[in-house]
C-alpha positions in Angstrom: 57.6 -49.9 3.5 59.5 -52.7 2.7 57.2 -55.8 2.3 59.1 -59.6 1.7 57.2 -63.1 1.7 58.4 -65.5 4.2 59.0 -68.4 1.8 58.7 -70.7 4.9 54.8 -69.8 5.4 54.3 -67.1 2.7 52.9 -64.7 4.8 54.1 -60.9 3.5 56.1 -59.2 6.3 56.7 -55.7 6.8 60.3 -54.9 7.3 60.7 -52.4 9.9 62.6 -49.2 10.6 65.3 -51.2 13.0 68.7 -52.8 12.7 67.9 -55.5 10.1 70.9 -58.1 9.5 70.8 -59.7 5.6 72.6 -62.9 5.6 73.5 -64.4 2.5 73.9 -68.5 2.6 76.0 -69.3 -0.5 78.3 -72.8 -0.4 80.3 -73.1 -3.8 81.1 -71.1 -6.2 78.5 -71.4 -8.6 76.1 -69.2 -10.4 73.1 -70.0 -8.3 75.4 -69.4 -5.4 76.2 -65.7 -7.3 72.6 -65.2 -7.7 71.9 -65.5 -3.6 74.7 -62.9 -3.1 73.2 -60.6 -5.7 69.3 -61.0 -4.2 71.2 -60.2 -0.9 73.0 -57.0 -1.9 70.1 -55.7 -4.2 67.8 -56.8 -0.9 70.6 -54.4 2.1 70.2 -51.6 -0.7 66.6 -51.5 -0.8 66.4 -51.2 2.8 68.7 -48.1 3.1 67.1 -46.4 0.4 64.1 -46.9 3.2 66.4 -45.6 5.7 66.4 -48.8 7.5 70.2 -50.0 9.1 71.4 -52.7 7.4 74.4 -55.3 7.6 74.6 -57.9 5.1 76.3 -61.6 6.3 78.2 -64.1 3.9 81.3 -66.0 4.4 81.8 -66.8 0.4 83.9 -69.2 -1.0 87.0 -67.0 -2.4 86.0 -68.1 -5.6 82.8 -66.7 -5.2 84.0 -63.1 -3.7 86.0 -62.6 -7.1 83.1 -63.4 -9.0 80.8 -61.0 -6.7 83.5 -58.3 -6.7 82.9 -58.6 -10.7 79.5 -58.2 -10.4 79.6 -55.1 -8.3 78.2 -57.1 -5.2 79.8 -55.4 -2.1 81.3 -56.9 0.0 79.8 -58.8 3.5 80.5 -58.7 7.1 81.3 -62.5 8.1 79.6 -61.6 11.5 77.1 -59.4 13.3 75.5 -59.3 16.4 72.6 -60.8 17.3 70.2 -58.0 17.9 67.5 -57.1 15.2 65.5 -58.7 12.8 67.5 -61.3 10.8 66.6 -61.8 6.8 67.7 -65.4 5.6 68.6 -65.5 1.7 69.2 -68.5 1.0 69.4 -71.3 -2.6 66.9 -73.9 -3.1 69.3 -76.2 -2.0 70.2 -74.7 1.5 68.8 -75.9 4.5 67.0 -73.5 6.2 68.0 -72.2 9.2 66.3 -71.3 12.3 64.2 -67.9 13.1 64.3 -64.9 10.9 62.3 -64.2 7.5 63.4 -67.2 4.7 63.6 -65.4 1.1 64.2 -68.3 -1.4 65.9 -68.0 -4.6 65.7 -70.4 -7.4 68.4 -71.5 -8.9 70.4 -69.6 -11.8 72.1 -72.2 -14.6 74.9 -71.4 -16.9 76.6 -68.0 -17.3 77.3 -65.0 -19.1 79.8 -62.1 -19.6 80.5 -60.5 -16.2 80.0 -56.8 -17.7 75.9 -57.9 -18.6 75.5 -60.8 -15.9 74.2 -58.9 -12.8 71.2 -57.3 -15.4 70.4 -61.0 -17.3 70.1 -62.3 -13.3 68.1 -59.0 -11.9 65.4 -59.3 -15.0 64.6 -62.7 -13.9 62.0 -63.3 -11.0 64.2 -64.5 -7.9 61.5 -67.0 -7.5 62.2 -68.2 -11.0 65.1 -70.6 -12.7 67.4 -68.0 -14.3 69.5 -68.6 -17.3 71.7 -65.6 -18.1 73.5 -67.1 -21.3 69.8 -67.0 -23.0 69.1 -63.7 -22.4 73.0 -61.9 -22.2 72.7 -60.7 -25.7 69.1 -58.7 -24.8 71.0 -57.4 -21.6 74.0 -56.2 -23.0 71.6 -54.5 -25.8 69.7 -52.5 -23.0 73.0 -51.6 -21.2 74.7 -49.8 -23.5 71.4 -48.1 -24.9 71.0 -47.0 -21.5 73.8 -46.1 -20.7 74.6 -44.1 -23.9 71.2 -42.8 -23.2 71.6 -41.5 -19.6 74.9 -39.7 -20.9 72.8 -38.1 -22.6 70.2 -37.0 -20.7 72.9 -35.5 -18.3 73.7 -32.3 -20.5 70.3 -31.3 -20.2 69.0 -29.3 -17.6 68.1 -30.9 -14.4 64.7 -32.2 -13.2 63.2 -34.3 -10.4 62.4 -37.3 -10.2 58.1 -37.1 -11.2 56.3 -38.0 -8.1 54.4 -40.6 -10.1 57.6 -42.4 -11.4 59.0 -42.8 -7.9 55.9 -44.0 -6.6 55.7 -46.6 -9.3 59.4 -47.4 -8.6 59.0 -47.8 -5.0 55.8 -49.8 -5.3 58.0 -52.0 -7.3 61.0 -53.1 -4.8 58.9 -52.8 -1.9 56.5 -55.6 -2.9 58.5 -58.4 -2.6 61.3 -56.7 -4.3 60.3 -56.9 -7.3 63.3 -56.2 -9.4 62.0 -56.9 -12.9 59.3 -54.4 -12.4 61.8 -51.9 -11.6 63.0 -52.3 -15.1 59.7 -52.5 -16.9 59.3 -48.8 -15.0 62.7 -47.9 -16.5 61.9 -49.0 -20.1 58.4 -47.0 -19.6 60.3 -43.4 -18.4 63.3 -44.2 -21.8 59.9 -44.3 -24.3 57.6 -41.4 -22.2 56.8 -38.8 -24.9 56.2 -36.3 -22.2 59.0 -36.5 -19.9 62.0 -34.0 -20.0 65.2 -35.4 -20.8 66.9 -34.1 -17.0 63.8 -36.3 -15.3 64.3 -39.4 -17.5 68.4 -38.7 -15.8 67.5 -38.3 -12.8 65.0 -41.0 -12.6 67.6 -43.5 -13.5 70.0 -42.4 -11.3 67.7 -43.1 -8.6 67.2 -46.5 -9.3 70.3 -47.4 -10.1 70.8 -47.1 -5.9 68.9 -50.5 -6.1 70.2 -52.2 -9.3 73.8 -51.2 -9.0 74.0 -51.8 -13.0 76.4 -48.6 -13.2 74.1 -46.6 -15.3 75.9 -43.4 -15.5 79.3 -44.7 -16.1 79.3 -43.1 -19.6 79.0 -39.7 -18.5 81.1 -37.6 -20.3 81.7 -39.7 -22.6 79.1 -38.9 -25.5 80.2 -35.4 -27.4 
């Protein structure tokens, strides 16, 4: 189960099997402003891979959509109703509004290339500054070996997911969603000696649900 620290009293709390709105508070146009939308999308997924309903709110800038749009962020409702448990995502400057669960995320400086952006922000604690242009050569390094890799992988026969794997991938985003854990699992199953090469597929298939990096977009395209 889903577990997020209120970062108005950081007490963990257990997000629930009921409707479950995810409301993005962005002003600008600005990369920090990006970075709320993306802890916001990567935040709705995670809940329906735990089969819990969820409808994301924001009312970006236009500005802003585009950039999201780039980044793979789908898009949010600008309303909802009132019922269910309300998750606030919100910058470090946004005031904080009333009721609901408060997830903070600290601010993101500079830029990078849109096609590596979403991983340099995702490898980043949410709780920490994030500056993609330092680290958007590393990220566009591991997203094309990845990729190339997991087009790989995809001729070979099939295999599930290992139950240990998914554990440790689950363990991950459900504490806190912790995103850069997810990968550090991913980099451990891509140098596994003892993993079959359909498992290592599937396995990043699976997370890909919650990153949304596009993983298997060069399927078919390695001989």
């Amino acid at each position: 189960m889903l577990r997020i620290t209120d970062a108005r009293t950081g007490a963990p709390t257990e997000v629930r099997r009921t409707l479950t709105r995810v409301q993005a508070h962005v002003t600008g146009a600005g990369t920090s402003a990006l970075r709320v939308l993306l802890v916001a999308d990567v935040l709705a997924r995670a809940l329906e891979l735990d089969r819990i309903p969820a409808l994301t709110i924001a009312d970006p800038h236009p500005d802003l959509r585009e950039r999201a749009d780039a980044l793979g962020i789908r898009p949010a409702g600008g309303t909802a109703p009132v019922t269910g448990r309300t998750l606030h995502v919100t910058g470090p400057d946004t005031p904080a509004p009333e009721g609901g669960v408060h997830i903070r995320v600290a601010p993101a400086a500079g830029t990078a290339d849109e096609s590596v952006l979403r991983f340099a922000l995702l490898a980043v604690p949410r709780t920490e500054p994030a500056d993609p242009g330092a680290t958007a050569a590393e990220a566009r390094a591991t997203l094309a070996r990845w990729r190339k890799a997991v087009a790989t992988w995809a001729t070979r026969p099939s295999r599930p997911v290992p139950e240990p794997v998914r554990h440790d991938l689950r363990t991950a985003w459900e504490d806190d969603l912790d995103v850069p854990a997810v990968l550090d699992v991913l980099r451990r199953v891509e140098r596994a000696e003892d993993l079959p090469d359909g498992a290592r597929f599937e396995t990043y298939a699976y997370a890909d649900r919650l990153l949304g990096l596009d993983l298997t977009r060069d399927i078919g395209a390695v001989p």
